[in-house]
C-alpha positions as CSV (number, residue, x, y, z in Angstrom):
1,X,14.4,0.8,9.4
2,X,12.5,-0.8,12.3
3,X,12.5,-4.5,12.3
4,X,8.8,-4.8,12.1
5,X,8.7,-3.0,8.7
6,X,10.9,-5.6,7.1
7,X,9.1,-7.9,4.5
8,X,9.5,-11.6,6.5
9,X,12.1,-13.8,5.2
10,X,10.2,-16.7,6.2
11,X,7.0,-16.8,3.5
12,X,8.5,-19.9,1.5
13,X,8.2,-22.1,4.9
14,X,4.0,-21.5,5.0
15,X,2.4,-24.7,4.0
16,X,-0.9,-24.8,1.1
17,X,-3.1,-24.9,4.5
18,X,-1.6,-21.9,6.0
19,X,-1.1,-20.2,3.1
20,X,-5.6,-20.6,1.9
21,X,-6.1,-19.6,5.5
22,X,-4.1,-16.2,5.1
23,X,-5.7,-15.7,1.7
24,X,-9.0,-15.8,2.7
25,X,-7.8,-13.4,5.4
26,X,-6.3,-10.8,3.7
27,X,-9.9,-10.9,1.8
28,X,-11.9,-10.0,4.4
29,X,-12.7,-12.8,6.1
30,X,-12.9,-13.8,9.8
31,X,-12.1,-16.6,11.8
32,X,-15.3,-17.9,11.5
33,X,-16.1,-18.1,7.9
34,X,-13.2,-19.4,7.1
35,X,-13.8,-22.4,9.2
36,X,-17.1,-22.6,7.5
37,X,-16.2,-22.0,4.0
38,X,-13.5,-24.8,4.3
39,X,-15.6,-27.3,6.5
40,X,-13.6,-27.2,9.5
41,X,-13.5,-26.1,13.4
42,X,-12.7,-22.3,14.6
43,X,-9.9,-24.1,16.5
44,X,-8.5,-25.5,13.2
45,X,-7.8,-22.6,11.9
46,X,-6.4,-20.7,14.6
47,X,-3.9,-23.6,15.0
48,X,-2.9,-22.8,11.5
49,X,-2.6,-19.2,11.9
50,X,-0.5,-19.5,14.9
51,X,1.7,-21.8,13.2
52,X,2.2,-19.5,10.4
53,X,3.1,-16.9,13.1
54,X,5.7,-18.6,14.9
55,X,6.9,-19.9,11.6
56,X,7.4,-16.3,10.1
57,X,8.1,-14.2,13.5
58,X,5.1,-12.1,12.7
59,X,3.0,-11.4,16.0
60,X,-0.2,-10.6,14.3
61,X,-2.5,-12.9,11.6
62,X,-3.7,-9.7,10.0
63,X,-0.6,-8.3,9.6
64,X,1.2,-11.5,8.3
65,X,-1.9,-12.0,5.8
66,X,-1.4,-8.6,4.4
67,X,2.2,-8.8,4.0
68,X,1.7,-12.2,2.1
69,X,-1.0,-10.3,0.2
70,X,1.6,-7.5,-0.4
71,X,4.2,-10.1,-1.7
72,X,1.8,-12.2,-4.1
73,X,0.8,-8.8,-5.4
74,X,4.7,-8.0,-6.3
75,X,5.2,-11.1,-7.6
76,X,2.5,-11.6,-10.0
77,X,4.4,-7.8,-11.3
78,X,1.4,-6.3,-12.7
79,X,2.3,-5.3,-16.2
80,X,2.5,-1.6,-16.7
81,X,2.2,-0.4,-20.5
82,X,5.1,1.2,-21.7
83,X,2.7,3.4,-23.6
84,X,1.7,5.4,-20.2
85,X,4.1,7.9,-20.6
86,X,4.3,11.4,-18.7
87,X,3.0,13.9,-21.2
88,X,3.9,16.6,-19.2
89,X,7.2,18.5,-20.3
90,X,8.2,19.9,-17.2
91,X,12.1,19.6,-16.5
92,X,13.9,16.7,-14.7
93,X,13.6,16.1,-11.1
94,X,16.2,13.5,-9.7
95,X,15.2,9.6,-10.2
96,X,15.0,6.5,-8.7
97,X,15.9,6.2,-5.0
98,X,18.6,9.5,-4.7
99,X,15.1,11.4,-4.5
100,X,14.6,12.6,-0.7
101,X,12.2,10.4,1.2
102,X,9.9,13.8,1.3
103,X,9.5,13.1,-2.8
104,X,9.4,9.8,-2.5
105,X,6.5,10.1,-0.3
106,X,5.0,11.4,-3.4
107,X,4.6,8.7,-5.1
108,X,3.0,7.5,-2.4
109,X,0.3,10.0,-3.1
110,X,0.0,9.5,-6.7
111,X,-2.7,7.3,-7.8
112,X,-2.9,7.1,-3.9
113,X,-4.5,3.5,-3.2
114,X,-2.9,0.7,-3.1
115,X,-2.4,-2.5,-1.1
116,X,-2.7,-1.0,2.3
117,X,-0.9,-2.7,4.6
118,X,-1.9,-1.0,8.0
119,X,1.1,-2.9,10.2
120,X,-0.8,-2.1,13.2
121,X,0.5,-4.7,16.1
122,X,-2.2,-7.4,17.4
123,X,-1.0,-9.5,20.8
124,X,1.1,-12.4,19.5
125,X,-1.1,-15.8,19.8
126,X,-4.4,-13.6,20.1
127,X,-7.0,-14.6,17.1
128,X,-7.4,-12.1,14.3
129,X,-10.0,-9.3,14.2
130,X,-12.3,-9.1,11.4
131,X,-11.5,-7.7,8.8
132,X,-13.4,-5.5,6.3
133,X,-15.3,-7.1,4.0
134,X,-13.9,-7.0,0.5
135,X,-16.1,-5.0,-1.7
136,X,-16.3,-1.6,-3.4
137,X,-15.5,1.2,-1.7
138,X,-18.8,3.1,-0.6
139,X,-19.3,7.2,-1.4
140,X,-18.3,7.7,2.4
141,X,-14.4,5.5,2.1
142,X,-12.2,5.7,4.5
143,X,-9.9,6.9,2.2
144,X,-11.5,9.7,0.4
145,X,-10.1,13.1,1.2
146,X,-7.2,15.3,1.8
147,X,-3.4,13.6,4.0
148,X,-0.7,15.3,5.1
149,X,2.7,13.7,5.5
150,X,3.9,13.6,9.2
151,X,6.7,15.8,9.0
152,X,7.9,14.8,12.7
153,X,8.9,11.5,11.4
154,X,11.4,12.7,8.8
155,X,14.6,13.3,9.0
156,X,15.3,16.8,9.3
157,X,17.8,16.3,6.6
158,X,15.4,14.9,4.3
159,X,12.2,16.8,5.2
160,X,10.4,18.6,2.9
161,X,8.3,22.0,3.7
162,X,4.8,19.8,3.4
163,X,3.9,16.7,1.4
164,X,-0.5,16.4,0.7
165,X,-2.5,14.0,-1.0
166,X,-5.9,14.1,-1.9
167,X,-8.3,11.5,-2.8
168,X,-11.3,11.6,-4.9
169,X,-13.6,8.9,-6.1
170,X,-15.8,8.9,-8.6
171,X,-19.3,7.5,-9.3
172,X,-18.1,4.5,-12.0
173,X,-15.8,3.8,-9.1
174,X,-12.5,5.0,-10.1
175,X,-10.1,7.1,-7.7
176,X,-8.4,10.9,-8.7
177,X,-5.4,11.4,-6.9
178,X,-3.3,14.3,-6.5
179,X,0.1,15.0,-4.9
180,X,1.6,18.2,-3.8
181,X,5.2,18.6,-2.5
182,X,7.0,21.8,-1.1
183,X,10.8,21.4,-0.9
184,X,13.0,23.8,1.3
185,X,14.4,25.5,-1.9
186,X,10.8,26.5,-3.0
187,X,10.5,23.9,-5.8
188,X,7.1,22.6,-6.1
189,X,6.3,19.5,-7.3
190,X,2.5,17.7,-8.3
191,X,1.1,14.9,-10.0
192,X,-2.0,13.6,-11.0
193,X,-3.8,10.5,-12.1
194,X,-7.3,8.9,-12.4
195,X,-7.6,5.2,-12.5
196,X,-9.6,1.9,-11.8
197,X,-8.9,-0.5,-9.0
198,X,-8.3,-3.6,-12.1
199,X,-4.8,-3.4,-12.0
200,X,-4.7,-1.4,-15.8
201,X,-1.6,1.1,-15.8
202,X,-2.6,4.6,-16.5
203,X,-0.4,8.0,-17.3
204,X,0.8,10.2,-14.9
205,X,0.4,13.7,-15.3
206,X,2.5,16.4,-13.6
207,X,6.1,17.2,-12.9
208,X,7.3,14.1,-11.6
209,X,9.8,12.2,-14.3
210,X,10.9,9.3,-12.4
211,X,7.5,7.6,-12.3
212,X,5.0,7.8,-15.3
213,X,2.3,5.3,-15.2
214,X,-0.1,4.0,-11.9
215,X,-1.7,0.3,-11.4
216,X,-4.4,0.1,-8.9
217,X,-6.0,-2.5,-7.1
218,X,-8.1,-2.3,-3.6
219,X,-7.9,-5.9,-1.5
220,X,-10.1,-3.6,1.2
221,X,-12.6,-0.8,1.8
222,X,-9.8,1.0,4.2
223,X,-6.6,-0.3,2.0
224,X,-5.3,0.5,-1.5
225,X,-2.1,-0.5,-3.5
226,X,-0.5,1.6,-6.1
227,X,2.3,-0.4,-8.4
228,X,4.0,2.7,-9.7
229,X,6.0,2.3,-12.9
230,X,8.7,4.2,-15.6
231,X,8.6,3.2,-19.3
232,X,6.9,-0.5,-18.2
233,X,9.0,-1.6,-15.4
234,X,8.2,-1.2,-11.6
235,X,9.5,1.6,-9.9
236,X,7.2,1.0,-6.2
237,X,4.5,-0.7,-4.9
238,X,3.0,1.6,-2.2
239,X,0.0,0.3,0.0
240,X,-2.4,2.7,1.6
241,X,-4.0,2.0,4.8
242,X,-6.7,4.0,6.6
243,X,-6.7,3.4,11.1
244,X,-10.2,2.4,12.3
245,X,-10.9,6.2,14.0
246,X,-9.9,7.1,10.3
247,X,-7.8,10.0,11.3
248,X,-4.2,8.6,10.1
249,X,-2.9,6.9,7.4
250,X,0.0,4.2,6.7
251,X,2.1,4.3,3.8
252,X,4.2,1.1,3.2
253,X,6.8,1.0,0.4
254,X,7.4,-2.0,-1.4
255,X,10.7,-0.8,-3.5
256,X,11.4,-2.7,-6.6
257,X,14.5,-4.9,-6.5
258,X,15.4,-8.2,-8.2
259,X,15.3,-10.3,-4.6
260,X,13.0,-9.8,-1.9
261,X,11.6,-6.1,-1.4
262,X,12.8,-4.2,1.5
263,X,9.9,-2.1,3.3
264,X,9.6,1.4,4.5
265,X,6.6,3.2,6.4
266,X,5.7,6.7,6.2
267,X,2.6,8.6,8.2
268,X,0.1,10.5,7.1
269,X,-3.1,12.3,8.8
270,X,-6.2,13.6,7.9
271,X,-6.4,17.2,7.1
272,X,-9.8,17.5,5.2
């Protein structure tokens, strides 16, 4: 796994300061109304952004905001009902993490959202960009619409024939997503799910047994996070971000584990 997908060892070391400044951040945002919301100079707060950098290693403020976003999220372990069960009877398909990374992917796509995370590099020392403002996704989202995995970036030995995910969003503001998954031996895998961006678990349908509930929550117009779960406890936490030129799509994978949470990114682009 490249070095800059690992989750930084170095969070507990942010002071209160740093840690409002990347809060406010990660919401949306800039520079500039931060120093205004917390009565103090544009300089201020870059000083304490760059501190934070050099404190954690992480070269960019957006980036280090949305990982810290990222961890708060997996620690506050959003509590999935055991009641949001897979009602489909399909048979078994292998669990856990001895699933290729073409099926784990999947998940990704399931109730495709989630705390985005799009680790795209800024120049270490450089202020941050603005972000998007933190509000409800418009009919046009960045998000809506129809990925396809980047098969290039697979391992041969674990790619699958063609991983999609579709995403729909409805008036009252809640997101359909649905995964498809070819494997090389002509098994065919799919799940479905519709849910709110409140954090409230929801069933999975479909063939997929090792997940069978979705928790969504949307920090940004162009970001979603998906805590994925089996009988009540945390499987994943998969955030979804969307590039500017909206064409491509990162998928970072927060696996559960009882210490910190190792990362892995996957690639998706736009195919309707």
């Amino acid at each position: 796994m490249p070095a800059s997908d690992q989750m930084p060892s170095d969070l507990a070391t942010l002071s209160a300061k740093e840690v409002e400044v990347l809060r406010l951040l990660a919401a949306g945002h800039t520079v500039k109304s931060i120093a205004v919301r917390l009565e103090r100079s544009e300089a201020s707060i870059n000083e304490r952004l760059r501190d934070a950098r050099r404190k954690t290693g992480v070269g960019s403020s957006r980036e280090l905001a949305r990982l810290l976003d990222a961890q708060e999220i997996w620690d506050k372990k959003i509590e999935l009902s055991g009641n949001a069960v897979n009602s489909d009877p399909s048979p078994q398909l292998p669990t856990g993490r001895q699933t290729t990374k073409g099926t784990a992917t999947m998940l990704i796509a399931l109730p495709i959202l989630a705390v985005g995370l799009a680790l795209a590099a800024d120049p270490p020392q450089s202020p941050p960009e603005p972000l998007p403002a933190k509000a409800a996704v418009a009919p046009a989202s960045p998000l809506a619409g129809r990925w396809a995995l980047d098969l290039e970036r697979i391992p041969a030995s674990e790619r699958p024939l063609g991983v999609t995910i579709a995403f729909t969003r409805s008036d009252d503001g809640r997101w359909t997503t649905e995964v498809d998954i070819a494997q090389p031996d002509g098994a065919r895998q799919h799940a479905a799910s519709t849910a709110a961006t409140d954090g409230t678990p929801v069933g999975i349908t479909g063939n997929m047994s090792f997940i069978d509930s979705v928790a969504l929550r949307q920090p940004a117009a162009d970001t979603l996070v998906m805590t994925l779960g089996k009988k009540g406890a945390p499987v994943s936490t998969r955030v979804y971000t969307v590039s500017k030129d909206r064409r491509s799509m990162t998928e970072t994978i927060i696996w559960a584990s009882g210490e910190l949470p190792k990362l892995e990114t996957t690639y998706f682009h736009r195919v309707g």
